[in-house]
Each structure stands twice: as structure tokens, then as C-alpha cells.
C-alpha positions in Angstrom: 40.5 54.1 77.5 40.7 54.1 81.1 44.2 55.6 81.1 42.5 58.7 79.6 40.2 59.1 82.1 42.9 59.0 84.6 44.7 61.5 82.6 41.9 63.4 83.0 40.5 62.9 85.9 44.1 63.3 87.6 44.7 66.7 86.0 41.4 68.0 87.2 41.4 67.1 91.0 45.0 68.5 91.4 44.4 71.8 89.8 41.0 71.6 92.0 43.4 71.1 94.4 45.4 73.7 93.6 48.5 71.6 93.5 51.4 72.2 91.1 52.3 68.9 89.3 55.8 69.3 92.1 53.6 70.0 94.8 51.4 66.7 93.9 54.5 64.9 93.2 56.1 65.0 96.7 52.7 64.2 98.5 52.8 60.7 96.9 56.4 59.8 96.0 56.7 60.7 92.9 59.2 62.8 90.5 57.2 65.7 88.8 57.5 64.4 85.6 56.0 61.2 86.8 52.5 63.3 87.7 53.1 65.1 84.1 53.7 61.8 82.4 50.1 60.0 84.2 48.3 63.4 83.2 49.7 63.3 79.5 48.9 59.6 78.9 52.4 58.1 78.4 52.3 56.5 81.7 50.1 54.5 83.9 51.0 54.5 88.0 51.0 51.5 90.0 48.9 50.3 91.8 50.1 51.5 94.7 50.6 55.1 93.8 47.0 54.7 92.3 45.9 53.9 95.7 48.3 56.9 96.8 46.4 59.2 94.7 43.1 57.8 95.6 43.4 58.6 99.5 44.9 62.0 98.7 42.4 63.1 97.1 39.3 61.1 98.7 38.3 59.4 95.9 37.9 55.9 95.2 40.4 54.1 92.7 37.4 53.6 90.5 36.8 57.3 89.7 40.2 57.5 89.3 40.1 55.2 86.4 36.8 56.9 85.2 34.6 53.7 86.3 32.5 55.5 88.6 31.4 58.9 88.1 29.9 60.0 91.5 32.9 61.7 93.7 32.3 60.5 97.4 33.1 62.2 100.6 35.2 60.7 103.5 33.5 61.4 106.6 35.1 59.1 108.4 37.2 61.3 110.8 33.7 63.4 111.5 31.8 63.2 115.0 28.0 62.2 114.4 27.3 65.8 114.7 29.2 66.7 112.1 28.0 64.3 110.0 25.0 64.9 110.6 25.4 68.6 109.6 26.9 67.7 106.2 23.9 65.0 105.9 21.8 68.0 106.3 23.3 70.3 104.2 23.9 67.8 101.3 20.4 67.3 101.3 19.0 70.8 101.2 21.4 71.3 98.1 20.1 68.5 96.6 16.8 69.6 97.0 15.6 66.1 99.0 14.9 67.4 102.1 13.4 71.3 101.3 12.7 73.1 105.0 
């Protein structure tokens, strides 16, 4: 079950991305067909390309494998301003913090 999540779940974040399944391919260090072999369900990456994937597209490897549903955002390279300002803006989408 989880490797058709990952199908899935790969498929959608590269063509969110915008990424051919070549494009993809090179980022990681992988053939094409490898990426159209994970997103048609007859293969299953490693774990290190799973990891690969995982940082490429800022996701953890558990919504990669469909176990956790909420996408996260890396922030991590942001200045406390910044942050701050996505903080803020998150919020007012969400409705938590109304001004």
C-alpha cells in the first residue's frame, strides 16, 4: 500500500513542480525511467534516493510514503524576520490569527 502512495504522491509534487520525469531524474541520480518506474508502481527507490526525493522536494520521507498527510515547510535557511512573516501569513490564511 505504501508504494502507492509513493506512486502517487511522487507524480503529484513533480508535476507541482513542474518537472518532467528527465528533469526530476537528473536532480537525484536517476535514469528517467527509474522516476517513471517509482511513479507507475513497479519499483520502489532506496532509501537513499527516498531521502533524495524527500529534501528535493521539502517533504519528509513519511509523506513520501503516504504516512503523514500534512506537507511541512523548511524554513530553515530563513532570517527570524522572514519567518516571522510566513508565521504571519500562514496564520491569517488559516484563519487563527484574524487582524
Amino acid at each position: 500500500m505504501q508504494a502507492i502512495n509513493l506512486a502517487l504522491i511522487l507524480k503529484d509534487l513533480r508535476q507541482n513542480a513542474g518537472l518532467t520525469q528527465k528533469q526530476l531524474a537528473a536532480e537525484v541520480g536517476v535514469t528517467k525511467s527509474t522516476i517513471s518506474f517509482y511513479e507507475l508502481n513497479k519499483r520502489f527507490p532506496s532509501a537513499a534516493v527516498l531521502i533524495q526525493l524527500a529534501a528535493f522536494f521539502h517533504v519528509s520521507t513519511d509523506y513520501l510514503l503516504g504516512i503523514d498527510h500534512v506537507k511541512r515547510l523548511d524554513m530553515s535557511t530563513l532570517t527570524e524576520c522572514e519567518t516571522s512573516a510566513v508565521t504571519l501569513i500562514t496564520d491569517l490564511l488559516s484563519h487563527k490569527n484574524p487582524v
